[in-house]
C-alpha positions in Angstrom: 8.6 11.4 30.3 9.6 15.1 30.0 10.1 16.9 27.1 13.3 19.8 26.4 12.7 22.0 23.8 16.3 24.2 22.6 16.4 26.8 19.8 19.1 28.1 17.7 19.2 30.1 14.3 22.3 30.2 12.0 22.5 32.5 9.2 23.4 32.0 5.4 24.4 33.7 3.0 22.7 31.7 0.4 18.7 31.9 -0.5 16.3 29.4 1.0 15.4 27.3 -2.2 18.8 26.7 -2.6 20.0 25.5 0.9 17.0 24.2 1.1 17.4 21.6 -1.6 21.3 21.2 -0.8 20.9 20.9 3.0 17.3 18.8 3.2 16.4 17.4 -0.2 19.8 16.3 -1.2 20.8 15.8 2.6 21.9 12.3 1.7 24.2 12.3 -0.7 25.9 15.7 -0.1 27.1 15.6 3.7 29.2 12.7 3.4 30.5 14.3 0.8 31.2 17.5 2.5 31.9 16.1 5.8 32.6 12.2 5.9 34.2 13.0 8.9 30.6 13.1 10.5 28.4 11.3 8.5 29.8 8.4 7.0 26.6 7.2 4.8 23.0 7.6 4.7 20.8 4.7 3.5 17.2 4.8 3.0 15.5 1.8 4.6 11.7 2.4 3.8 10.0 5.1 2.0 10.4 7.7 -0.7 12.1 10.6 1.1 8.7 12.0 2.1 6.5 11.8 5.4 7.3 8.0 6.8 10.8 7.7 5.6 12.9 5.6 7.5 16.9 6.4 6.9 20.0 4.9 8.6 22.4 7.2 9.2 26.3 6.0 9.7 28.3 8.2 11.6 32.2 9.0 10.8 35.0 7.5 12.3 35.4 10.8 14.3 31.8 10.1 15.6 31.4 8.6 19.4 28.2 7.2 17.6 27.9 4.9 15.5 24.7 4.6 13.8 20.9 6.3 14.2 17.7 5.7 12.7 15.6 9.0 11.7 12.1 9.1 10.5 10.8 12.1 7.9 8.1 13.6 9.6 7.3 16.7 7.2 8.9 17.9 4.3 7.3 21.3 2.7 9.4 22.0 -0.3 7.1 25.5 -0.8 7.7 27.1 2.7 11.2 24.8 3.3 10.3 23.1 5.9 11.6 19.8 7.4 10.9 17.9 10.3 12.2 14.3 11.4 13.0 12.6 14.7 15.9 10.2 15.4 13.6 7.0 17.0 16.9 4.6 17.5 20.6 4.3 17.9 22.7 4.4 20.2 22.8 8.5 20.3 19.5 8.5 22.3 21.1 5.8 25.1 19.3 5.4 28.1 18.0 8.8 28.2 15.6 9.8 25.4 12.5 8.2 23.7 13.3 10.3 20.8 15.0 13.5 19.2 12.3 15.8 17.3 13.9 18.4 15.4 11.8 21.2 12.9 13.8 23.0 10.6 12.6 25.9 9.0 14.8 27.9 6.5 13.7 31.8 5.3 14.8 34.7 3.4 17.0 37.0 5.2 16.9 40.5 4.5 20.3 40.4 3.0 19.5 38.0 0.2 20.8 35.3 2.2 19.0 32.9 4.6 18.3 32.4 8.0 17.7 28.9 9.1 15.8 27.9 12.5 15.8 25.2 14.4 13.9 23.6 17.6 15.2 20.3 18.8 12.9 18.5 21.2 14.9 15.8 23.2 11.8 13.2 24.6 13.4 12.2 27.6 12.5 8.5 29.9 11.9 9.7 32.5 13.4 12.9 34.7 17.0 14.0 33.0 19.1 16.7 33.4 20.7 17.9 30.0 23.4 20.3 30.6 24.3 23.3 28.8 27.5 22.0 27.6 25.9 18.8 26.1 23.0 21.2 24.1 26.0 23.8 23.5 28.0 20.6 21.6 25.4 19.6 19.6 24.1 23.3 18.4 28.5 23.5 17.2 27.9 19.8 14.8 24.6 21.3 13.3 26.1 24.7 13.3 29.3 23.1 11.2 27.4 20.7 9.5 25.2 24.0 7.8 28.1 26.3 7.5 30.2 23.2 5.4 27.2 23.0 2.9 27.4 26.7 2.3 30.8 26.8 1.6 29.8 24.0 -0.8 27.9 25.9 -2.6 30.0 29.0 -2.7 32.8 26.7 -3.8 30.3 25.2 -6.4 27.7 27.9 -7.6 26.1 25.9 -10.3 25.7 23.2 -7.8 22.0 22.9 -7.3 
């Protein structure tokens, strides 16, 4: 098993406690909402939301997957923090044990926020993940961030 770590940072205009609860506490019910088109419907299968949370994720119809299971690994709502890994579906194939990802959101100097992330893609056996397939998937998380913000630009009040 190998492991490949990838790193990418997007920048917000809005503070950390508030993407923060939009983009990681209230995760579930506001992407479908902002894009169906990628996440169809999360369900919680076991678990409160916290550490051991077990959530089925339905993709869109624009999806070429169809469904993941992703277990909450940390959630620090003080330093807005969030880690899970996707441990099934049909995402990781043939060639990963499992996805890791660590999401860290902080204040920018701007006001705004900057949100880090490192993806760890456990892989069975030796894989080679090209830069067009990591490029892809940095785009969805990149799209899937910047459509919560407009949310909340759109929606102020909200959260």
């Amino acid at each position: 098993m190998g492991v490949i770590t990838y790193d990418s940072e997007i920048t917000s205009s809005i503070p950390p406690a508030k993407m923060f609860k939009a983009a990681v506490l209230d995760a579930d019910n506001l992407i479908p909402k902002v894009l169906p088109e990628a996440i169809k419907s999360v369900e919680v299968l076991e678990g409160d939301g916290g550490p051991g949370t077990i959530k089925l994720i339905t993709f869109g119809e624009g999806s070429q997957y169809k469904t993941v299971k992703h277990k909450v690994e940390v959630v620090d709502k003080e330093n807005f923090v969030y880690c899970y890994s996707i441990i099934e579906g049909d995402v990781l194939g043939t060639t990963f044990e499992k996805i890791s990802y660590e999401t860290k959101i902080t204040a920018s100097p701007e006001g705004g926020s900057v949100c880090k992330s490192t993806s760890k893609y456990f892989t069975i056996g030796e894989v080679d993940i090209t830069e067009e397939k990591i490029k892809a998937g940095k785009e969805k998380a990149s799209a899937m961030f910047k459509a919560i913000e407009d949310y909340l630009v759109a929606n102020p009040d909200a959260y």
